[in-house]
C-alpha angles and dihedrals in degrees: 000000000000116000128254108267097189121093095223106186093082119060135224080046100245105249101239114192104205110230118243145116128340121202126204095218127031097222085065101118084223089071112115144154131161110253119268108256132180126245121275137179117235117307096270108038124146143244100238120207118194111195110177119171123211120240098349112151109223089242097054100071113087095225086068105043096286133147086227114094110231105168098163091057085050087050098058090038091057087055099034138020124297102212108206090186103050109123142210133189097261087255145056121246096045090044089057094045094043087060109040078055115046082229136110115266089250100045089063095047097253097108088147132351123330089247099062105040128137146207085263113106093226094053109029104104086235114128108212111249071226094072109047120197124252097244096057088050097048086051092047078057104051103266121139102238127201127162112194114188143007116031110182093151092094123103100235086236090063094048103083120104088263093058124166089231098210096121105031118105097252094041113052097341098090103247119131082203141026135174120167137076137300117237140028097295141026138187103255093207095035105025123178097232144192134205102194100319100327130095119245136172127246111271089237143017132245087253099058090048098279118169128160110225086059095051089054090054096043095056088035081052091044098047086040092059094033091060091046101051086049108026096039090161111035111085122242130242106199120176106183112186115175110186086218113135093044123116113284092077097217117179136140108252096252093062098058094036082075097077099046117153092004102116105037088126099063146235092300103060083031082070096052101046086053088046084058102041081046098066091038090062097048086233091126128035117269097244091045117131135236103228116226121243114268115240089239092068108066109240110246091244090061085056113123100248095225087058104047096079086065098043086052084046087054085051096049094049092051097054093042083061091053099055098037087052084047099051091048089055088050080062096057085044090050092049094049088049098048090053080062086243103116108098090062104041112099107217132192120193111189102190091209142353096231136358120282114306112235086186085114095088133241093302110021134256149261095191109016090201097078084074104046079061106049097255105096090125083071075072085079102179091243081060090051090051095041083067106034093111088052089053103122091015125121079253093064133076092189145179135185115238123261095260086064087056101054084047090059091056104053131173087030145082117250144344153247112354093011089111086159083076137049092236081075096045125024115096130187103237134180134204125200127178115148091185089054109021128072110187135068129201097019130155115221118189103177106139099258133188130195100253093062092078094071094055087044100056092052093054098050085047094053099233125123120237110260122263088192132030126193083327103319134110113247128222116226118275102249095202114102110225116250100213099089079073095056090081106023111064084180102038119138107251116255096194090068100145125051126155109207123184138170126179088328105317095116138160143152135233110213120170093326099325133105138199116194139167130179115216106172134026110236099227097060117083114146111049128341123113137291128200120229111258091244093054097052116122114238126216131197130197133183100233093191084072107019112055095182118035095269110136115055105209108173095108091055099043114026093148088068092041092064099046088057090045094055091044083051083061095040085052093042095053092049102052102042091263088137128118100042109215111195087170120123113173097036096052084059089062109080095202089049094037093050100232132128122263130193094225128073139176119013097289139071130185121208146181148215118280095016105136150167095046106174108215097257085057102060114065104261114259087184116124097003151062129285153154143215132210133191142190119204145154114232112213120228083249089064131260112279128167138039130316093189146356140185124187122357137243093318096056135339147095132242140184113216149149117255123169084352095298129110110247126174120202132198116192108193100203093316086281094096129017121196110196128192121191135195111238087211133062119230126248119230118251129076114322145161111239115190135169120201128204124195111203112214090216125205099109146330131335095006124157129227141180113296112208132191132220132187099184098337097312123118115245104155150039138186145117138238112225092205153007145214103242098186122036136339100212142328095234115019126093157203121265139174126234085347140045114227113201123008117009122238090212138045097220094075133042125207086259095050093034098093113104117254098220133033126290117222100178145328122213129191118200119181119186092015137107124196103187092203086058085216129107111215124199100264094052092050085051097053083052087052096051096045095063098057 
């Protein structure tokens, strides 16, 4: 074997030019270089694959116990390890940075979610240039890089079309290609996509068959191939990340039809029969106990009837989702299989980055947003039954209710974002290597942590962790290598103490123990509440006998308790945990929250063609009055589409031309929709069009009086009943003179949506009001200057 050349702990590798001879004349038969090659890792490397799936309990894949068939992840446990004490944050943005980068979710900024960061290191979404991310280092290193999927690593003020791309994948990330989304969530049918940095739309619509999660296969199968028709040599780096199974529960109605009929009993006795395949598969200890249901989460039999066929419709569709996600990453195996590069490709399927989310309310939902904005009881349960048979359709936004979720997690407490309990952060996880791995089949139980799969990775490639990275010192990885577990069934752990914390839920493994305390319940999130941190009640239990959090033994052993609770606040204080914000609707707030946006002031000027504005980066029109005004040029054939547009089918509001007339529209979750329409059509030539809505005050949501204006003059007059006082959407947009995703209004479709004529400027005013209901140049200019 020749030895590596290359000194590796500096990156990018120094090009070093050996001395010797120069000759005058290239003919001179003393003439001599070494041939140009291309970096490579060390001989052996592997290709390395990262499945990690979005939202999956660590008791809902079938490979752990679970009702949801996932034959794909059985397949590659047949032939690796499954690993039933591998770990994640209890969320999904700090989970995926704390792995791309071997630290602690803290220790890289992304304590919770990018939107509500704060100025607080721990929290502030900012990776350190200190702790550069895998991928960066294995391409340093040689190694072909493509991310294909979520991306949730990005600050939202760095999420607009102008950047800057630091953190996205393509940009500073590391990845020589990406193609996904930007964000926690996506429309599976209608998805807000990237190729690199720049927007693009879905190859195909709903209609012709479209679904996300086989889009991402197909372009992960194409590069695959691609690299290795080209690169035959150099090893691949491949993160696919589908976002499935992430809330909205997107699948095509085959697929959930499956399961009919399968979980008519409910979630309780759900729970049971997983407990029990459980321990037939071996996945879980024999003496392991099933935890009991928390009062909080209603029990199945105190369901309303007339409600229980949606909520097994909810079930259905998730598992429907599971499998369908499972059977696309079976594509991207069996293409790696078919190229004859298997044996020697290192994969990793997570089969979640947290535990089940229970965020879709009580009783489920069919737009979680509603939620999200404080208006889940809209949701009333005749509406729910009114769509059960839309659930999982391009026309549903849905969510399966909290008891799912604790389901999902059996046979643990809790859920998603409870990162006190195991039920938020153990995931089922496999392991399959056939190069460096021997046996197949196996069952590891070492206590793992996301952030071990970075250190591991490097140690099966053969390559150190930088000490410098493109000129800047870098901080150790925190992670421990798994490796050592590949051949030593029996080996001691070596990963023995993690802190975890999430809003507040918070505990600490140490040599077996653990110390945990829940703070906040996951599904409310408006109101309710919340203990002071001092006055949370701590719990201990002894994991070398208790697999699942059964047996509280802090009465008994307070002495012990304490010790872990003092090595929680060591640990908390080393990684950038401190100071602990349980807060939620102040941390949505930027001024509040302390972190950078990209709109100031009470006004916002756009232009055609801008598009893609993700909703941080448009001034907020919610709870308040506003206006907007609009130049445009009519064309002699008549003005048509759209002139602006916030939010999609599932909330939002546009102004927009139909049948010649100016008409605004407010969708309230998709549930209500409030339209006002000119009485006048509109001449060609230049105008000013402006809507005007007059909020009625007093609280929240509340609706006001909609007036149109061609020039100043009045044509139109409505009101809207109600308002979304939150959020519109997680994934949708703004865009100008089109909508791009889901539409707002019926009246337009994506295709139909582009303006007919030409768009000036919009401008959108909030707090003001101009009584001649008309912007002249100077004032726009004034707008314009403000901003710099």
């Amino acid at each position: 074997m020749n030895p590596d050349r290359h000194a590796r702990t500096m990156l990018p590798i120094p090009d070093v030019q050996a001395p010797g001879l120069t000759t005058f004349d290239a003919k001179d038969p003393a003439t001599a270089y070494p041939p140009i090659t291309p970096l490579l890792p060390p001989n052996g490397a592997p290709n390395v694959l990262i499945v990690l799936l979005d939202d999956v309990g660590f008791g809902a894949s079938s490979a752990f116990g679970g009702p949801c068939n996932t034959p794909n992840a059985e397949r590659l446990a047949a032939g690796g390890l499954k690993y039933n004490r591998f770990h994640t944050t209890a969320l999904c943005a700090p989970t995926r940075q704390a792995m791309l980068t071997g630290r602690n979710h803290h220790s890289v900024g992304m304590g919770s979610i990018t939107e509500t960061a704060t100025s607080a290191p721990g929290n502030s979404s900012l990776r350190p240039n200190t702790k550069a991310p895998l991928a960066l280092t294995l391409k340093l290193n040689g190694y072909s890089t493509a991310q294909f999927g979520k991306c949730h690593e990005v600050p939202v003020w760095q999420s607009s079309p102008m950047g800057p791309f630091d953190a996205w994948p393509s940009g500073g990330g590391g990845f020589e290609t990406f193609y996904g989304f930007i964000g926690g969530e996506n429309n599976q049918y209608e998805p807000a996509l990237y190729d690199g940095t720049t927007p693009v739309e879905p190859p195909a619509t709903a209609e012709e068959g479209y679904h996300l999660t086989e889009d991402l296969a197909d372009r992960a199968v194409s590069w695959i191939r691609t690299q290795k028709a080209l690169m035959p040599e150099k090893p691949f780096f491949v993160y696919f990340a589908p976002g499935a199974t992430h809330a909205p529960h997107h699948v095509p109605k085959e697929w959930a039809d499956k399961y009919k009929g399968q979980f008519a009993d409910g979630w309780d006795a759900q729970r049971e029969k997983t407990f029990a395949r459980q321990k037939e598969l071996g996945v879980i200890p024999p003496e392991t106990e099933l935890t009991p249901r928390h009062d909080v989460i209603p029990a199945w039999d105190d369901m309303p009837d007339e409600l229980k066929p949606v909520l097994e419709r909810q079930m259905e569709v998730y598992a429907g989702f599971l499998e369908h996600t499972d059977h696309h990453v079976g594509r991207v195996l069996d293409a790696i299989e078919d190229l004859g590069v298997l044996e020697n490709t290192l994969i990793y399927y997570i089969v979640g980055d947290n535990g089940a989310s229970a965020e879709g309310t009580l009783n489920g939902a069919f737009n979680e947003m509603a939620n999200f904005n404080g208006m889940a009881a809209l949701e009333t349960p005749e509406f729910l039954a009114s769509k059960l048979n839309e659930l999982g359709s391009p026309s549903s936004y849905n969510h399966y209710a909290v008891g799912w979720a604790w389901a999902m997690n059996a046979p643990f407490q809790w859920t998603k974002q409870v990162a006190s309990h195991w039920g938020g952060t153990r995931n089922g996880t496999i392991v399959h290597w056939p190069a460096g791995i021997a046996e197949k089949g196996g069952l590891r139980s070492q206590f793992s942590h996301v952030i071990d799969v970075a250190p591991t990775i490097l140690e099966a490639a053969g390559l150190p962790q930088p000490t410098m990275v493109n000129g800047v010192q870098q901080a150790p990885i925190e992670g421990t290598s798994m490796l050592y577990t590949f051949e030593q069934p029996d080996a001691q752990e070596r990963h023995d103490l993690q802190y975890f914390e999430m809003f507040g839920n918070r505990g600490v493994y140490f040599q077996g123990m653990s110390a945990v305390t829940k703070h906040r319940t996951p599904w409310q999130m408006v109101g309710g509440t919340v203990p002071a941190l001092d006055d949370d009640v701590w719990e201990l239990y002894d994991g070398t006998s208790d697999y699942s959090q059964a047996r509280d033994l802090a009465a008994e052993n307070p002495e012990k308790l304490h010790e872990l609770q003092r090595l929680w606040l060591i640990e908390a204080v080393k990684y950038n945990v401190l100071p602990i914000d349980d807060r939620t609707g102040e941390r949505l707030n930027p001024e509040l929250a302390g972190r950078p946006t990209l709109i100031h002031g009470d006004s916002q000027l756009l232009f055609g063609g801008m598009g893609r504005l993700s909703e941080s980066s448009v001034v907020s029109i919610k709870n308040k009055s506003f206006s907007v005004t609009a130049e445009i040029d009519v064309p002699a054939k008549g003005a048509e589409g759209v002139i602006i547009a916030q939010g999609g089918r599932f909330g939002g509001w546009s102004l927009y031309f139909t049948g010649g007339k100016a008409k605004f529209v407010y969708n309230v979750l998709g549930i209500h929709s409030f339209a006002t329409t000119a009485d006048a059509v509109i001449t060609p030539g230049k105008h000013q069009v402006r809507m005007e809505f007059a909020y009625d005050g007093g609280g929240l949501a509340k609706g006001g009086g909609v007036t149109l204006f061609y020039d100043g003059n009045a044509v139109g007059t409505g009101r809207v009943e109600a308002t979304q006082p939150m959020v519109f959407s997680a994934d949708e947009t703004t865009d100008v003179g089109f909508e791009s995703g889901t539409s707002v209004s019926p009246d337009y479709t994506l295709g139909s949506s582009r303006f007919t004529g030409k768009i000036q400027w919009v401008q959108i005013d909030t707090g003001k009001d101009d009584h001649d209901h008309l912007i002249d140049d100077d004032e726009r200019l004034r707008i314009a200057m403000a901003r710099q």
